[in-house]
C-alpha positions in Angstrom: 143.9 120.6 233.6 143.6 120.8 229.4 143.6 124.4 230.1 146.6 124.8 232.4 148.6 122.7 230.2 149.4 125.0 227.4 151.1 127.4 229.4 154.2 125.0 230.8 154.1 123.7 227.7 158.3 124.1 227.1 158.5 124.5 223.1 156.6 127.6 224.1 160.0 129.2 224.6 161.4 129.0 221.3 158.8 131.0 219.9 158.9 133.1 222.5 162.9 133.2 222.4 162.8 134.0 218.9 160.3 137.3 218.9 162.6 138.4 221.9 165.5 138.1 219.3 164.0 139.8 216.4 162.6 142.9 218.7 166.3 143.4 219.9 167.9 143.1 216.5 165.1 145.4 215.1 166.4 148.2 217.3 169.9 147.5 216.2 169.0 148.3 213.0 166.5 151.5 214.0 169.7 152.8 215.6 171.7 151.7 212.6 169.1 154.1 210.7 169.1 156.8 212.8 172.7 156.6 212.9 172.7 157.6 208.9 169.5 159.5 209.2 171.0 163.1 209.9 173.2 162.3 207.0 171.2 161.8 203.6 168.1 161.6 202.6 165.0 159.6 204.1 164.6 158.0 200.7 168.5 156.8 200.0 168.5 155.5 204.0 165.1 153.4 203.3 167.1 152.4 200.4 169.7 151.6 201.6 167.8 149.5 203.7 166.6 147.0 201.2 170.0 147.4 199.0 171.6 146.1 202.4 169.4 143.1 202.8 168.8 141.8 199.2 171.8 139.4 198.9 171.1 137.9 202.5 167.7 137.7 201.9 168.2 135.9 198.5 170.7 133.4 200.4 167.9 132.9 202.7 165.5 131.9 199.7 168.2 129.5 197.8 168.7 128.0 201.3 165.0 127.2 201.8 162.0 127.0 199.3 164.4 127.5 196.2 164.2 131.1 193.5 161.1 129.5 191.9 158.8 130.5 195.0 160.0 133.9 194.5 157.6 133.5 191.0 154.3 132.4 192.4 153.4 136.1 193.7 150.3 138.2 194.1 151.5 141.4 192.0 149.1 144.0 193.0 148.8 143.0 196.5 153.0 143.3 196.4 153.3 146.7 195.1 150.6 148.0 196.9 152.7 146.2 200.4 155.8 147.8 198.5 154.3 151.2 197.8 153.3 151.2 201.8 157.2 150.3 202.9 158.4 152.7 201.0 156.2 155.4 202.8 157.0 154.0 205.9 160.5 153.9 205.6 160.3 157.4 204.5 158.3 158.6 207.5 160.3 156.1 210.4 163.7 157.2 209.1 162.5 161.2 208.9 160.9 161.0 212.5 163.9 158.9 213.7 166.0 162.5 212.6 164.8 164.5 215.4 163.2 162.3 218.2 164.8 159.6 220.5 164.3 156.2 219.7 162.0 155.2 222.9 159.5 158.0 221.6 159.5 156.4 218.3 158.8 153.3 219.6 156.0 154.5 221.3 154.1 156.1 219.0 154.5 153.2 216.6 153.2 150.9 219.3 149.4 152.4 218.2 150.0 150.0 215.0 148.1 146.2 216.3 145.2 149.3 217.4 145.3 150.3 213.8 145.6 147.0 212.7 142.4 145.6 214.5 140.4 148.7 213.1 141.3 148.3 209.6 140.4 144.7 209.8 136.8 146.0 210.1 136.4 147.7 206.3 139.3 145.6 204.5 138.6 141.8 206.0 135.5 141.8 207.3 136.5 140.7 210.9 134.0 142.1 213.8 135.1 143.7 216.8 132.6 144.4 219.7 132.8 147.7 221.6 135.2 146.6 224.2 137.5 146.6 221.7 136.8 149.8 219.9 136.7 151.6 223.2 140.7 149.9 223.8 141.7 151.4 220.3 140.2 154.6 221.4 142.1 154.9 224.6 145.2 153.9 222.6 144.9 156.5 219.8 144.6 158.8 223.4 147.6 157.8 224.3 149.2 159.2 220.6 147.8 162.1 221.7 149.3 162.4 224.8 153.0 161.6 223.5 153.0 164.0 220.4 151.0 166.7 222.8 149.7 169.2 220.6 149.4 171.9 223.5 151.6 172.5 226.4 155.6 172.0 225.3 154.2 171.5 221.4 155.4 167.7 221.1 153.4 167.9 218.1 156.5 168.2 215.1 157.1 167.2 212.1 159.0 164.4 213.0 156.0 162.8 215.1 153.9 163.2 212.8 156.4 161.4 210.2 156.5 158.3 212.9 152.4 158.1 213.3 152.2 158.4 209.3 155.0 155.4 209.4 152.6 153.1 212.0 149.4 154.2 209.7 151.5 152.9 206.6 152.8 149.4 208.9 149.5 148.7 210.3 147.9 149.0 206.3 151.3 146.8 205.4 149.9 144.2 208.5 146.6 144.0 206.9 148.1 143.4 203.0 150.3 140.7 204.7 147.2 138.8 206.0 145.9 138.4 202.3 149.6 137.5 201.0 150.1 134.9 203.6 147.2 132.9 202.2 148.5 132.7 198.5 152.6 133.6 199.0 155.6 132.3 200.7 157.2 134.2 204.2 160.1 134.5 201.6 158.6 135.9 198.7 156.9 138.5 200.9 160.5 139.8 202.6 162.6 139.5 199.0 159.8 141.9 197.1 159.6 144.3 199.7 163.3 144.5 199.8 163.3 145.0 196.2 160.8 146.9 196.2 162.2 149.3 198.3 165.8 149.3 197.2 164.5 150.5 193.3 161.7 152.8 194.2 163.7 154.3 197.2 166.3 154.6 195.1 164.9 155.9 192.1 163.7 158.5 194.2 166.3 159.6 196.1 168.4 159.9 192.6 168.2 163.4 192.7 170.0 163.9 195.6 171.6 160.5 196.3 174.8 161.3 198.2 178.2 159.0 198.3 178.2 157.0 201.6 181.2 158.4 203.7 183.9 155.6 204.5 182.9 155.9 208.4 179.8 154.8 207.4 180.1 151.7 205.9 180.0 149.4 208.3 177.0 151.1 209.4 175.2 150.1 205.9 176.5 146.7 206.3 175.0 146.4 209.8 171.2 147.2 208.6 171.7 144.5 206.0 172.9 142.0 208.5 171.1 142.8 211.6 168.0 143.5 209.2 167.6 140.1 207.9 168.6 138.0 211.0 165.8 140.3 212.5 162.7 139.1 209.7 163.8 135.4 209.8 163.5 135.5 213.6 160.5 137.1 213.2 159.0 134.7 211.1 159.9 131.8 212.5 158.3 133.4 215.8 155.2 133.7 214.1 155.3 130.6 212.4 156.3 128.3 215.7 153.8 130.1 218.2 150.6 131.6 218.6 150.2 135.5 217.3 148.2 136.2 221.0 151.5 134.7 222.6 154.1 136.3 220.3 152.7 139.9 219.7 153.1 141.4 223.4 156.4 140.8 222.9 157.1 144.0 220.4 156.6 146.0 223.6 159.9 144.7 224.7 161.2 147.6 222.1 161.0 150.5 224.3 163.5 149.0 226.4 165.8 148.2 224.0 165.0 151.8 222.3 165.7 153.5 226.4 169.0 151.5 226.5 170.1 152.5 222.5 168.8 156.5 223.4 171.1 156.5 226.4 174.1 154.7 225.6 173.9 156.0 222.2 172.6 159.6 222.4 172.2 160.3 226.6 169.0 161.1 226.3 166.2 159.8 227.9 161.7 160.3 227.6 159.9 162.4 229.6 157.5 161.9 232.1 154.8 162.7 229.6 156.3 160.1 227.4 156.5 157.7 229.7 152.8 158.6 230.3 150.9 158.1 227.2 153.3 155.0 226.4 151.8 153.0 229.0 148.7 153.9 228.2 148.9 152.6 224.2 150.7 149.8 225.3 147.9 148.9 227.9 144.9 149.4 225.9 146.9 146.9 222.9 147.6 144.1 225.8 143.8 144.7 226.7 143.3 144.1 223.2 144.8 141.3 222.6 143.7 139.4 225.4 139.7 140.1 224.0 141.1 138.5 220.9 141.8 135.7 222.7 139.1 135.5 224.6 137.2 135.8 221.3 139.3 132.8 219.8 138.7 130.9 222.7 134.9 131.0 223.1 134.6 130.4 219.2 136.3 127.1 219.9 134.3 126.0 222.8 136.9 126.7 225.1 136.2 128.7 228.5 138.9 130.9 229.5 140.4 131.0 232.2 
């Protein structure tokens, strides 16, 4: 019974409500940014990015814990987290240039493989070799979507995206040390800093003025941007991350519907392919996580 109960447990769904949310406002914003991305360069988009959110984001700060929190930070761990969103950024928005969305999506969907390896050398958490064999068939399933023989999927552009999920996954793991010393809201409003200046300052060179038409564009990311983290976070901070973290899957659809409606284009039957197979082997994974978690605490699975 104790272990049935859990599951009809109804304050579930607001967690689960609320990662549904933020996934579907996320690829708002992805299309937002690859809306601009033909446009100017990677670095004033991933600018542009933070620019956008900064005055929302600081609204968000006054309106819970207060500008003082924003003070008690880790530095180094902060601009190395910085330093890693700014190459993401970079890579996403230059990958999101010549390949649909959905593809994107699911070559980024190798990030909670990466995640659990890097946890190995830079927390010291075990994994057994069920698990290692799951990240293995996931990194496969890279292959199979950026196919390095046959029709020569292997471009620039998805290499840009891969290096993007290999910067995310390092952010993920810089996260899990800031979360046990730093607020949720000194975390978002640094990175945004972070990678309005740097972006910025680097993208100097060839900043270019934003076109009227694409204004309201600039304005979305900032909006849709921010409602998107706070969702996340309360997600993460109302449920369990085994519950909540299957739920970024829920992307690809929204990244199909934004590539057809948007663009009329759709993946291939290779894409499709090596999609299901990443996200397969990162739901295999995370149900030996919890498996893990629940043998640790006496509790026999079901």
């Amino acid at each position: 019974m104790s272990d049935s109960a859990p599951s009809a447990d109804p304050r579930r769904a607001g967690p689960v409500l609320y990662m549904l949310v933020a996934v579907a406002l996320f690829g708002g914003m992805d299309a937002c940014l690859k809306i601009l991305s033909p446009h100017y360069p990677a670095m004033q988009v991933a600018s542009l990015r933070g620019l956008s959110s900064l005055p929302l984001v600081l609204a968000w700060v006054c309106f819970t814990t207060g500008p003082r929190a924003l003070l008690r930070a880790h530095w180094p761990l902060h601009l190395l987290r910085g330093a890693l969103g700014v190459a993401m950024m970079a890579g996403f928005v230059y990958g999101l240039r010549t390949l649909p969305m959905s593809t994107a999506y699911a070559i980024t969907f190798v990030a909670p493989l990466l995640i659990t390896a890097m946890a190995v050398p830079f927390l010291g958490e075990r994994v057994g070799p069920r698990r290692w064999v799951a990240i293995v068939v996931g990194l496969c399933g890279v292959l199979v979507i950026l196919r390095p023989t046959g029709e020569g999927m292997l471009t620039l552009g998805g290499l840009a995206i891969l290096g993007a999920a290999v910067c995310y996954a390092a952010s993920a793991i810089t996260v899990r040390m800031l979360a046990q010393r730093d607020s949720p809201q000194a975390m978002v409003f640094w990175l945004m800093t972070i990678l309005a200046v740097a972006c910025g300052a680097l993208a100097w060179s060839q900043w270019r003025a934003i076109r009227p038409e694409h204004w309201w564009v600039v304005v979305g990311i900032g909006v849709v941007g921010t409602l998107a983290q706070v969702a996340l976070t309360e997600a993460f901070r109302r449920g369990e991350a085994s519950l909540i973290a299957p739920l970024e899957y829920t992307a690809l659809i929204w990244g199909v519907l934004l590539d057809l409606t948007l663009w009329q284009v759709l993946p291939d039957g290779v894409t499709w392919i090596g999609a299901g197979i990443i996200i397969a082997s990162g739901l295999y994974l995370l149900r030996r996580e919890r498996v893990r978690a629940e043998e640790a605490q006496g509790v026999v699975p079901p």
